[in-house]
CHARMM internal coordinates of N, CA and C (Angstrom, degrees):
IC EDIT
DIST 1 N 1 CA 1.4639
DIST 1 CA 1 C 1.5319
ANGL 1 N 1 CA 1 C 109.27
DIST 1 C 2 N 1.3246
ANGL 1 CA 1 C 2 N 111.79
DIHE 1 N 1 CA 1 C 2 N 132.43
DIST 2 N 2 CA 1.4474
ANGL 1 C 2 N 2 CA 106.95
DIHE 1 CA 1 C 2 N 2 CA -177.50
DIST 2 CA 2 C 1.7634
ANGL 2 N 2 CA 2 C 109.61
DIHE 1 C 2 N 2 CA 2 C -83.08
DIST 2 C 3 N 1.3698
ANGL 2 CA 2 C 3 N 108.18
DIHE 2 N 2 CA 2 C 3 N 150.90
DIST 3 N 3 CA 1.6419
ANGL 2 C 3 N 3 CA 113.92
DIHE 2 CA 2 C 3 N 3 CA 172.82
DIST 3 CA 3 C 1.7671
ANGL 3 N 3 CA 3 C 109.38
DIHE 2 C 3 N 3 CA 3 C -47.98
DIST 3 C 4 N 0.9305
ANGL 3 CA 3 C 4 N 121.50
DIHE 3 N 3 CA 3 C 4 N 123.76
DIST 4 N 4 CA 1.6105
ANGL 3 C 4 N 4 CA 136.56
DIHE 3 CA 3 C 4 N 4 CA 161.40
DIST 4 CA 4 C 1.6358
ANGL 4 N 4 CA 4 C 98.83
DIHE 3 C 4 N 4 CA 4 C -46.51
DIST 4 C 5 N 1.9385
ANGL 4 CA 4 C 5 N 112.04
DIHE 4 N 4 CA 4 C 5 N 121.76
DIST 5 N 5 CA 1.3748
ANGL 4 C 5 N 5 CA 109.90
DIHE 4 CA 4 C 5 N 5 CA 178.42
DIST 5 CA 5 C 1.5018
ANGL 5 N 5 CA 5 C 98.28
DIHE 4 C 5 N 5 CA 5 C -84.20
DIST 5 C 6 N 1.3809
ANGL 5 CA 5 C 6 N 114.30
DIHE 5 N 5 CA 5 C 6 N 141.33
DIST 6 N 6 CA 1.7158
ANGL 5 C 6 N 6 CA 96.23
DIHE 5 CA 5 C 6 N 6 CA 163.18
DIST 6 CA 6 C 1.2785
ANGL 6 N 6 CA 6 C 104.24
DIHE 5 C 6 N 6 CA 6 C -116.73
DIST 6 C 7 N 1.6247
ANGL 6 CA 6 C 7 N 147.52
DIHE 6 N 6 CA 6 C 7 N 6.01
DIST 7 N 7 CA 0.7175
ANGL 6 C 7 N 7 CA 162.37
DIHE 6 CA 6 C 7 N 7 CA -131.16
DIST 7 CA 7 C 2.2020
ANGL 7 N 7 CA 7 C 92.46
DIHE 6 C 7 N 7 CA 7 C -149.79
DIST 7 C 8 N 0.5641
ANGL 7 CA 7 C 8 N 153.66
DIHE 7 N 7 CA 7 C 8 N 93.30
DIST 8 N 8 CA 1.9185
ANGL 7 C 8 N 8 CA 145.71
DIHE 7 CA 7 C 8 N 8 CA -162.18
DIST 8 CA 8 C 1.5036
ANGL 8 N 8 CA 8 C 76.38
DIHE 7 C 8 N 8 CA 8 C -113.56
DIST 8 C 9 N 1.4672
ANGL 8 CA 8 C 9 N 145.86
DIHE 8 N 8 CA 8 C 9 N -85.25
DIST 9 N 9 CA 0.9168
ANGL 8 C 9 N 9 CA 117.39
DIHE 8 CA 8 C 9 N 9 CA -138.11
DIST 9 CA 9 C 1.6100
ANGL 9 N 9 CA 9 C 128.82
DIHE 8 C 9 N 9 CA 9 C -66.93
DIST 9 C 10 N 1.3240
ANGL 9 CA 9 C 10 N 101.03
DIHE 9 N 9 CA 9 C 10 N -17.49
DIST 10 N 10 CA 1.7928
ANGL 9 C 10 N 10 CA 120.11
DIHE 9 CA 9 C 10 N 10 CA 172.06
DIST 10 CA 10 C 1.4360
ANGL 10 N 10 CA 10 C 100.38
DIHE 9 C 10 N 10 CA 10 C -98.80
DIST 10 C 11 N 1.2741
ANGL 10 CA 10 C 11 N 146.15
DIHE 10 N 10 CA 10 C 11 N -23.76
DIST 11 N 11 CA 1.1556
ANGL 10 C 11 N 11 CA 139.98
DIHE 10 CA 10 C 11 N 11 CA 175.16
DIST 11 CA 11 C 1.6892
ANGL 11 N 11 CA 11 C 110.10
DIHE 10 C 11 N 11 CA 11 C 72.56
DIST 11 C 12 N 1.2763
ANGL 11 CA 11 C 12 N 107.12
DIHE 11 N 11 CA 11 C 12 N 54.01
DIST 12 N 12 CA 1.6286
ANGL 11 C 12 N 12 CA 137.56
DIHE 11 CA 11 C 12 N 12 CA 165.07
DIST 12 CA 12 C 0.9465
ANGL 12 N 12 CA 12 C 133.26
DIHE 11 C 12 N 12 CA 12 C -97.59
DIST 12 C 13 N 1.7261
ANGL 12 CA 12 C 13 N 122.56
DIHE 12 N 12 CA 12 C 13 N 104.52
DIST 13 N 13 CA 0.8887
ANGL 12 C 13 N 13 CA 122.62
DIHE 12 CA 12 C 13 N 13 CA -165.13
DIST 13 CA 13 C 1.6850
ANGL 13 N 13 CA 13 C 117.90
DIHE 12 C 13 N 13 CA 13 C -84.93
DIST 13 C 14 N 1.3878
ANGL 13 CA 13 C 14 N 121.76
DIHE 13 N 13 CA 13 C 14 N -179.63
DIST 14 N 14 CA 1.3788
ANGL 13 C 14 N 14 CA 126.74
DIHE 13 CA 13 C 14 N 14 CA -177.11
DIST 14 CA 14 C 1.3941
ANGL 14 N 14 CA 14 C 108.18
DIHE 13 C 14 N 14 CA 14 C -66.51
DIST 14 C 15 N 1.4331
ANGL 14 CA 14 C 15 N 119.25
DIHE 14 N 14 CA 14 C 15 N -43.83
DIST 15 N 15 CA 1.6794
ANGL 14 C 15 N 15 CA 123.02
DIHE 14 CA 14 C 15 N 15 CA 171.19
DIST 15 CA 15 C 1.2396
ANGL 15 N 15 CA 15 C 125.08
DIHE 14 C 15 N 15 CA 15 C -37.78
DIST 15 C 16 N 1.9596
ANGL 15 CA 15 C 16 N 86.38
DIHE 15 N 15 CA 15 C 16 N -68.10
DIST 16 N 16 CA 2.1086
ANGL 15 C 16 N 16 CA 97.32
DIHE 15 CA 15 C 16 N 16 CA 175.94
DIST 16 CA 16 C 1.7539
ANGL 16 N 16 CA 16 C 113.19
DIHE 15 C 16 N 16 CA 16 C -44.59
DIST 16 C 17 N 1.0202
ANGL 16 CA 16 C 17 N 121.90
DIHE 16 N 16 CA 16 C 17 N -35.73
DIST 17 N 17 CA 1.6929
ANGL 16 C 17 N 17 CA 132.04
DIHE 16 CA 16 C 17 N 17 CA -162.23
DIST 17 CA 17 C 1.9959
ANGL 17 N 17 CA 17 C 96.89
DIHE 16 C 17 N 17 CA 17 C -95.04
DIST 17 C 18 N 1.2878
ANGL 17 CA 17 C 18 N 114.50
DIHE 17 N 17 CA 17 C 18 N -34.44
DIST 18 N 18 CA 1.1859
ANGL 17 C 18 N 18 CA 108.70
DIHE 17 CA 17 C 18 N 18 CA 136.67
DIST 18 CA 18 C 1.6854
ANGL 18 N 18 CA 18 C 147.98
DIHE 17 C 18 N 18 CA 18 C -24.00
DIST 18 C 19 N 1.7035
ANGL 18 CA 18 C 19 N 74.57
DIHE 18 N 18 CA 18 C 19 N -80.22
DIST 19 N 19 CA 1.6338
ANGL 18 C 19 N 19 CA 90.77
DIHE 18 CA 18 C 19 N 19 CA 164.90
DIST 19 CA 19 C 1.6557
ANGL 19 N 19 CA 19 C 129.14
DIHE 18 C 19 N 19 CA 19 C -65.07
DIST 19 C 20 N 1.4158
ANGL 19 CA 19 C 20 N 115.58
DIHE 19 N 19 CA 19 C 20 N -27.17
DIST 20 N 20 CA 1.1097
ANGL 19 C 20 N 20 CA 126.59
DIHE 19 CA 19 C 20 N 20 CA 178.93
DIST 20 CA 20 C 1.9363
ANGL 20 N 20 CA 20 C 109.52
DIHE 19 C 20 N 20 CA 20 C -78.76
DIST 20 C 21 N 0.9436
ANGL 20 CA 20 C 21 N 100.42
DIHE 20 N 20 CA 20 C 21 N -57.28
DIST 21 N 21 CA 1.9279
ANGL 20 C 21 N 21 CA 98.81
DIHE 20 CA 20 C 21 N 21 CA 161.77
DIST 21 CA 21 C 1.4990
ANGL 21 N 21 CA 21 C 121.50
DIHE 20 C 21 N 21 CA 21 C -34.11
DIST 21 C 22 N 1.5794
ANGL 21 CA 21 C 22 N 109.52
DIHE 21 N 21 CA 21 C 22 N -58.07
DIST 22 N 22 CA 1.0291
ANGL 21 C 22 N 22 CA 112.74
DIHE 21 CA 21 C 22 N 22 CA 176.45
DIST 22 CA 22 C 1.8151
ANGL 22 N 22 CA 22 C 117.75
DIHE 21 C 22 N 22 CA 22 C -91.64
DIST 22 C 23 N 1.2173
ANGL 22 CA 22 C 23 N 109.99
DIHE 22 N 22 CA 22 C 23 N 23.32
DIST 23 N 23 CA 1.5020
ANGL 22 C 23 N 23 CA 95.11
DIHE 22 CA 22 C 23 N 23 CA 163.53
DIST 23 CA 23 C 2.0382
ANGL 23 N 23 CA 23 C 91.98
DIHE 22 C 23 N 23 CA 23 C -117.96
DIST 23 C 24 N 1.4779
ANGL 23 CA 23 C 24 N 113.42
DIHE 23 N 23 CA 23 C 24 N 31.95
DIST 24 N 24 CA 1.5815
ANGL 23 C 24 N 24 CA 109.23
DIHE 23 CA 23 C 24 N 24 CA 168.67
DIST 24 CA 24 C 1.3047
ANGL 24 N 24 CA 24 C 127.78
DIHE 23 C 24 N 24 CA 24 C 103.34
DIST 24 C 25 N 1.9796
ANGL 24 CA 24 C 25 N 96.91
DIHE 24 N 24 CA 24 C 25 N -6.31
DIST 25 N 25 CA 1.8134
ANGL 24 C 25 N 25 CA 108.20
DIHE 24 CA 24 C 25 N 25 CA 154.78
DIST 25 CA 25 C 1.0390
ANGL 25 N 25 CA 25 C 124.86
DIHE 24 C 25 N 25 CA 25 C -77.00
DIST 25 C 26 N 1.4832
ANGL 25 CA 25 C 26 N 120.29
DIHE 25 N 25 CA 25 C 26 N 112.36
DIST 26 N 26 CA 1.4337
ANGL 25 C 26 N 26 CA 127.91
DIHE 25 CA 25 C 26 N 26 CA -161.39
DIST 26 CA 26 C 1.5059
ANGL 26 N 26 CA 26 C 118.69
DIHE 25 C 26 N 26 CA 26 C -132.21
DIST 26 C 27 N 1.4364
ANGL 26 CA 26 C 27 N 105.51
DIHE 26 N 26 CA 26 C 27 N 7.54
DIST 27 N 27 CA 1.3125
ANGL 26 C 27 N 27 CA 97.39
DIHE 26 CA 26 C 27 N 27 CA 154.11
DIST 27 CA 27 C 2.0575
ANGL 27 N 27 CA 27 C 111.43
DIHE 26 C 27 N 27 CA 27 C -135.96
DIST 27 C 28 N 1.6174
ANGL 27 CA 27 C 28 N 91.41
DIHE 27 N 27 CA 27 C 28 N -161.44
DIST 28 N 28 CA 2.1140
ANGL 27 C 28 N 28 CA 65.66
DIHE 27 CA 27 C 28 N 28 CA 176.06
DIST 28 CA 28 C 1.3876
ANGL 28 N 28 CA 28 C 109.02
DIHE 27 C 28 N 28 CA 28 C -108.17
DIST 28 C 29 N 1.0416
ANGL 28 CA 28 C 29 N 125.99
DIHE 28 N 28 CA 28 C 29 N 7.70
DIST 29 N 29 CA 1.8251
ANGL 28 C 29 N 29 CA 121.14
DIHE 28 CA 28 C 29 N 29 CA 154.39
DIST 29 CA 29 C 1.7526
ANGL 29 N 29 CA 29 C 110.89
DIHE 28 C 29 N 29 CA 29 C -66.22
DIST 29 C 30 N 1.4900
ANGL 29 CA 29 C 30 N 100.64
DIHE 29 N 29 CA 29 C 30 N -41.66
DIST 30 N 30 CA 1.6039
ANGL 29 C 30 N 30 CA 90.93
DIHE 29 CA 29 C 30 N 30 CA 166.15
DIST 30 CA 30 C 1.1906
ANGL 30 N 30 CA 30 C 113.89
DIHE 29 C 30 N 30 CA 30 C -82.59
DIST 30 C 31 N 1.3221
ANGL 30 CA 30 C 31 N 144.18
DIHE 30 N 30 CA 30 C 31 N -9.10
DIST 31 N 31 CA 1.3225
ANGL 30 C 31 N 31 CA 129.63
DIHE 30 CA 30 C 31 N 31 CA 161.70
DIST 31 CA 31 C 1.2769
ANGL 31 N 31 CA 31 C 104.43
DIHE 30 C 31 N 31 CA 31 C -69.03
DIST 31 C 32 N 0.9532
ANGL 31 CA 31 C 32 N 115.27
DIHE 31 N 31 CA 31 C 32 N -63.39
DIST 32 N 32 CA 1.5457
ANGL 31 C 32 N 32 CA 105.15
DIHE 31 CA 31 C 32 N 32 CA -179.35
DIST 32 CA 32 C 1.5953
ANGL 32 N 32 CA 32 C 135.65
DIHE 31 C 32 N 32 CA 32 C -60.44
DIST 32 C 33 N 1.1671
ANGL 32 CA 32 C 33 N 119.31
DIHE 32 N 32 CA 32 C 33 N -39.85
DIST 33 N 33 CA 1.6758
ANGL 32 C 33 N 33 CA 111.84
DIHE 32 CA 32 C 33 N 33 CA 144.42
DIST 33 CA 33 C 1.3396
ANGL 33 N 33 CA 33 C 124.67
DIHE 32 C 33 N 33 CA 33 C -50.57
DIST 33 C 34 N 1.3592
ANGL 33 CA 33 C 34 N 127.74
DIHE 33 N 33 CA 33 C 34 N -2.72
DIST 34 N 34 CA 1.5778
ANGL 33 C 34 N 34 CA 134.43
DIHE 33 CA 33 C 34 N 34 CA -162.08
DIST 34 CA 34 C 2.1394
ANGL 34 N 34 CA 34 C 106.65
DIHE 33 C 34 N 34 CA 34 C -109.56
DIST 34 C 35 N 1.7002
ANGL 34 CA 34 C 35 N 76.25
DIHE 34 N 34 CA 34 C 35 N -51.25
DIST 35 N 35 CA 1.7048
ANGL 34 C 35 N 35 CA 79.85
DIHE 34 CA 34 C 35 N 35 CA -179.26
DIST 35 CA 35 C 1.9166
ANGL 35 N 35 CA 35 C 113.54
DIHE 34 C 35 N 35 CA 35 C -129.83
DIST 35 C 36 N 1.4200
ANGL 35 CA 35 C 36 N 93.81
DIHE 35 N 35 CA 35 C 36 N 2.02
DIST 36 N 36 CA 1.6517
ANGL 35 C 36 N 36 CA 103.35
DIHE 35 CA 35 C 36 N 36 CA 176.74
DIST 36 CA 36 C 1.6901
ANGL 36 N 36 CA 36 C 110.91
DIHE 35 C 36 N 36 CA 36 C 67.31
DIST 36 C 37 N 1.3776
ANGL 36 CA 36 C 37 N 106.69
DIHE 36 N 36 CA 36 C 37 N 34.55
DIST 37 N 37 CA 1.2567
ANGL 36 C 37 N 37 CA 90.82
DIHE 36 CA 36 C 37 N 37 CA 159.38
DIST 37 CA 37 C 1.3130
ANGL 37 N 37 CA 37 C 139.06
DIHE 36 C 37 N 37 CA 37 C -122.77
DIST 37 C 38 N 1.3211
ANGL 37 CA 37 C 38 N 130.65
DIHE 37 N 37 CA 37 C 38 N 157.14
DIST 38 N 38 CA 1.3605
ANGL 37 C 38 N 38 CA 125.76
DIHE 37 CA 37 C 38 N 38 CA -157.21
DIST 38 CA 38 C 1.5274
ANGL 38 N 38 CA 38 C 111.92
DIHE 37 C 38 N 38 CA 38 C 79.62
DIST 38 C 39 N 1.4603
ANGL 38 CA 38 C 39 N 115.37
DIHE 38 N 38 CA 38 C 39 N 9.24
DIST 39 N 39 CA 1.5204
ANGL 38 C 39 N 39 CA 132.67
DIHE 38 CA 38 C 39 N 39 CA 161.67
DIST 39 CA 39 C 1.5941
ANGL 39 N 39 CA 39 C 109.12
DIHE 38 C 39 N 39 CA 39 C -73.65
DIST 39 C 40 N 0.9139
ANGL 39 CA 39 C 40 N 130.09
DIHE 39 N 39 CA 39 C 40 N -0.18
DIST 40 N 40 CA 1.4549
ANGL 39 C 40 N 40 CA 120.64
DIHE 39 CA 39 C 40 N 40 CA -162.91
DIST 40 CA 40 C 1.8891
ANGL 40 N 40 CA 40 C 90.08
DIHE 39 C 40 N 40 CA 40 C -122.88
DIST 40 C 41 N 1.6662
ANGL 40 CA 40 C 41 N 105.12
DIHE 40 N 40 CA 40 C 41 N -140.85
DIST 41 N 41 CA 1.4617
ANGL 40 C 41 N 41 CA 85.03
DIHE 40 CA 40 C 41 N 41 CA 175.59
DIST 41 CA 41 C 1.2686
ANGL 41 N 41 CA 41 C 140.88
DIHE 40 C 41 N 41 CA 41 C -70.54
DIST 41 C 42 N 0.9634
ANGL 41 CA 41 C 42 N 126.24
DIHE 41 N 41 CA 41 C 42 N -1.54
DIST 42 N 42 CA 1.9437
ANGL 41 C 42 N 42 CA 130.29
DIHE 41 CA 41 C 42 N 42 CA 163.82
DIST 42 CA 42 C 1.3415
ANGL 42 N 42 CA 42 C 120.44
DIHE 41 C 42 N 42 CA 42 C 127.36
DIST 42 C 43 N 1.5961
ANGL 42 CA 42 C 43 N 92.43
DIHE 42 N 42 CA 42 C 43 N -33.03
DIST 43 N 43 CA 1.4724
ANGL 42 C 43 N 43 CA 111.57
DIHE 42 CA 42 C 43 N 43 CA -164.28
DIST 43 CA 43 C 1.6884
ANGL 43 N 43 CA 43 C 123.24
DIHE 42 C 43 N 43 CA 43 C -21.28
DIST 43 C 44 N 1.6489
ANGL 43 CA 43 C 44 N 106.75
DIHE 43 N 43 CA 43 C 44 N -62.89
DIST 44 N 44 CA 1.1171
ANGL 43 C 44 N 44 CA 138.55
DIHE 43 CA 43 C 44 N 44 CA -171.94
DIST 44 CA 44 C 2.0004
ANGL 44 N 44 CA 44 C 101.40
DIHE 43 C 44 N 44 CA 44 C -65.93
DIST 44 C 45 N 0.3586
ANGL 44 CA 44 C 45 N 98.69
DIHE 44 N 44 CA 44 C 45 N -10.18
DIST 45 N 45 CA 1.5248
ANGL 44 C 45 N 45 CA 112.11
DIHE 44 CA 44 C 45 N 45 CA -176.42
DIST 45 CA 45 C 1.6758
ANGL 45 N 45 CA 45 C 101.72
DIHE 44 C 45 N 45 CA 45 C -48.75
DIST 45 C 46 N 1.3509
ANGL 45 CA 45 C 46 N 122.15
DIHE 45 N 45 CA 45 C 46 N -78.77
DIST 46 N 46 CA 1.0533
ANGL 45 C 46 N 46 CA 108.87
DIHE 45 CA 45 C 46 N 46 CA -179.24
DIST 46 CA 46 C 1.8375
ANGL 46 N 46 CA 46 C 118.71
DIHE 45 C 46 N 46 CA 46 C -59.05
DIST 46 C 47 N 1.3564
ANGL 46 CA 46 C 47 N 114.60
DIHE 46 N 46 CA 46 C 47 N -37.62
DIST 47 N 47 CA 1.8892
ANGL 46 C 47 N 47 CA 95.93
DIHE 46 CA 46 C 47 N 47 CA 171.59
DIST 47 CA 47 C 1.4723
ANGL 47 N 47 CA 47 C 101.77
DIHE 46 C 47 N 47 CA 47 C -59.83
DIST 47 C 48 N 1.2700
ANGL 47 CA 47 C 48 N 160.65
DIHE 47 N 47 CA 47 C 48 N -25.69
DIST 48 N 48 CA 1.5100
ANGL 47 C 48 N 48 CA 174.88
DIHE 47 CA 47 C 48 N 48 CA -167.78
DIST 48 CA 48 C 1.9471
ANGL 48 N 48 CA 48 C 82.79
DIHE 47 C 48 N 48 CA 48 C -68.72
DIST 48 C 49 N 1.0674
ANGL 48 CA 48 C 49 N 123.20
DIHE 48 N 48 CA 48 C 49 N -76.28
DIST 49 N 49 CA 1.3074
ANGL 48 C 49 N 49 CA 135.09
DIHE 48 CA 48 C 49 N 49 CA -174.22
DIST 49 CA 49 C 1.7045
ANGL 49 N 49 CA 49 C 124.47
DIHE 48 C 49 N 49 CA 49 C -39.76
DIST 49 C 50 N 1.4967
ANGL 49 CA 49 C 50 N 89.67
DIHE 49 N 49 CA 49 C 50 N -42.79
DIST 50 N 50 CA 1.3794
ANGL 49 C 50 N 50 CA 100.48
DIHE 49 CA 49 C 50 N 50 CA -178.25
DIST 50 CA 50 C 1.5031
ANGL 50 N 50 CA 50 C 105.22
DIHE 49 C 50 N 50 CA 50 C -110.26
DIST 50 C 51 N 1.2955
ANGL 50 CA 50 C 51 N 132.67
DIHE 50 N 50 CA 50 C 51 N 24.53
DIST 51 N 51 CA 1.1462
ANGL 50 C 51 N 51 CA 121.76
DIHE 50 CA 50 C 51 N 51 CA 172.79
DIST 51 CA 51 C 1.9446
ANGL 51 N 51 CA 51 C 86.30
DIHE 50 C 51 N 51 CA 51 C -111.49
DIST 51 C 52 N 1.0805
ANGL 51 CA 51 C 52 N 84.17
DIHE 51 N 51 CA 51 C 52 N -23.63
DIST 52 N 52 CA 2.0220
ANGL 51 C 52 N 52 CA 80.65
DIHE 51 CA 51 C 52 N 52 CA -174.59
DIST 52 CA 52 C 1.9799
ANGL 52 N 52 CA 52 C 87.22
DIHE 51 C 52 N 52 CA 52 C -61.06
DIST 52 C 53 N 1.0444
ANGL 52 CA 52 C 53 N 103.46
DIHE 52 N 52 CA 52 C 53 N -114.18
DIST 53 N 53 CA 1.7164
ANGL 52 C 53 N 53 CA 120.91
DIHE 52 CA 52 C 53 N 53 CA 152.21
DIST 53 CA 53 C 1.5382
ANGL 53 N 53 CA 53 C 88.58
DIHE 52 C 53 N 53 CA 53 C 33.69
DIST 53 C 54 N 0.9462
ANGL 53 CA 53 C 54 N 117.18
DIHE 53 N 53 CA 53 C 54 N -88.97
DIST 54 N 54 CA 1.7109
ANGL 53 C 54 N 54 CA 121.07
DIHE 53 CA 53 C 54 N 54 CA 175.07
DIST 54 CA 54 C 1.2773
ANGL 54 N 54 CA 54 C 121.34
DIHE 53 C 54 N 54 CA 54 C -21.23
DIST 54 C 55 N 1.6848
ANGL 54 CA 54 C 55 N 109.51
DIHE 54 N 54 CA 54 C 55 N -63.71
DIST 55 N 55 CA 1.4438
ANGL 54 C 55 N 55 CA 136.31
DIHE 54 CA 54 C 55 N 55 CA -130.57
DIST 55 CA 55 C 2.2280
ANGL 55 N 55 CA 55 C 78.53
DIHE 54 C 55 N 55 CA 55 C -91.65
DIST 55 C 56 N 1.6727
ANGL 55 CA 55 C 56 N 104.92
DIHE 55 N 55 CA 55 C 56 N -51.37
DIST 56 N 56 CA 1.3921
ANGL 55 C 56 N 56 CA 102.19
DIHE 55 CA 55 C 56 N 56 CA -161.44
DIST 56 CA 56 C 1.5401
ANGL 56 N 56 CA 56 C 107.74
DIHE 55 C 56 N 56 CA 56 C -59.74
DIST 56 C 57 N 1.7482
ANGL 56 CA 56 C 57 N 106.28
DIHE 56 N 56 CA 56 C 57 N -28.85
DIST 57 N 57 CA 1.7172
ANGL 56 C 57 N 57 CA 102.62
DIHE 56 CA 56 C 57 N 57 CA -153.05
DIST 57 CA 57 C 1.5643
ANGL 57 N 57 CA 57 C 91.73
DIHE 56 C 57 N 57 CA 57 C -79.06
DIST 57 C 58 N 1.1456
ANGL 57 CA 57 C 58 N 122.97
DIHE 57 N 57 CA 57 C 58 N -31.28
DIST 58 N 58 CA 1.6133
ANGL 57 C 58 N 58 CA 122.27
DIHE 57 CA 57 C 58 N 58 CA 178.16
DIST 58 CA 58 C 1.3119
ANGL 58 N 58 CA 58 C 102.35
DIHE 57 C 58 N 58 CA 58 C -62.78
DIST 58 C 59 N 1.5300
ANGL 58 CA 58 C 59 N 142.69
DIHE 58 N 58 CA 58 C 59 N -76.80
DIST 59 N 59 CA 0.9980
ANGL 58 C 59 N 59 CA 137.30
DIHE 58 CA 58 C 59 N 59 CA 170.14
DIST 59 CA 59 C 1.5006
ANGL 59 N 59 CA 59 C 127.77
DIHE 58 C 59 N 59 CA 59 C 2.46
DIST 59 C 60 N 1.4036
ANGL 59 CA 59 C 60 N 95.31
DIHE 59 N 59 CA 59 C 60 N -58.79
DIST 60 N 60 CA 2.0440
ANGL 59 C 60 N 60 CA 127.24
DIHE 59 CA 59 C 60 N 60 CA -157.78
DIST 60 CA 60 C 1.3026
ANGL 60 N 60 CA 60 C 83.40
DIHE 59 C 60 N 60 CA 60 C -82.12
DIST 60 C 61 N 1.5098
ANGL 60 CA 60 C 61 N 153.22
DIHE 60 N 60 CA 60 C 61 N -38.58
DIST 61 N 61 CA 1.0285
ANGL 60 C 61 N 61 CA 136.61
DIHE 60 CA 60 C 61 N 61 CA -140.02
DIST 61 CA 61 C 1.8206
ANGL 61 N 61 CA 61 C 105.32
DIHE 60 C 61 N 61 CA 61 C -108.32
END
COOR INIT
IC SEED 1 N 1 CA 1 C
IC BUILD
């Protein structure tokens, strides 16, 4: 099964933005200086938001 893009116009998947959270990108300007996504048209921005949101409260806990 291929990785789910959430990112279409950079072609970013849920993992990479994954991986980028957890190597200390913690908000989405650093996601996006990190892996460029949500640089293109925006769209994706809010799933970008709530996959962070997700990714930190699990983390923290």
């Amino acid at each position: 099964m291929r990785p789910r893009k959430v990112c279409v116009c950079n072609q970013i998947s849920e993992e990479e933005i994954l991986t980028s959270i957890r190597n200390g990108n913690d908000t989405l300007q650093k996601l996006m200086d990190d892996t460029g996504v949500s640089t293109g048209c925006g769209t994706c921005s809010s799933a970008i938001l709530k996959i962070l949101a997700k990714e930190l409260k699990v983390s923290r806990e």
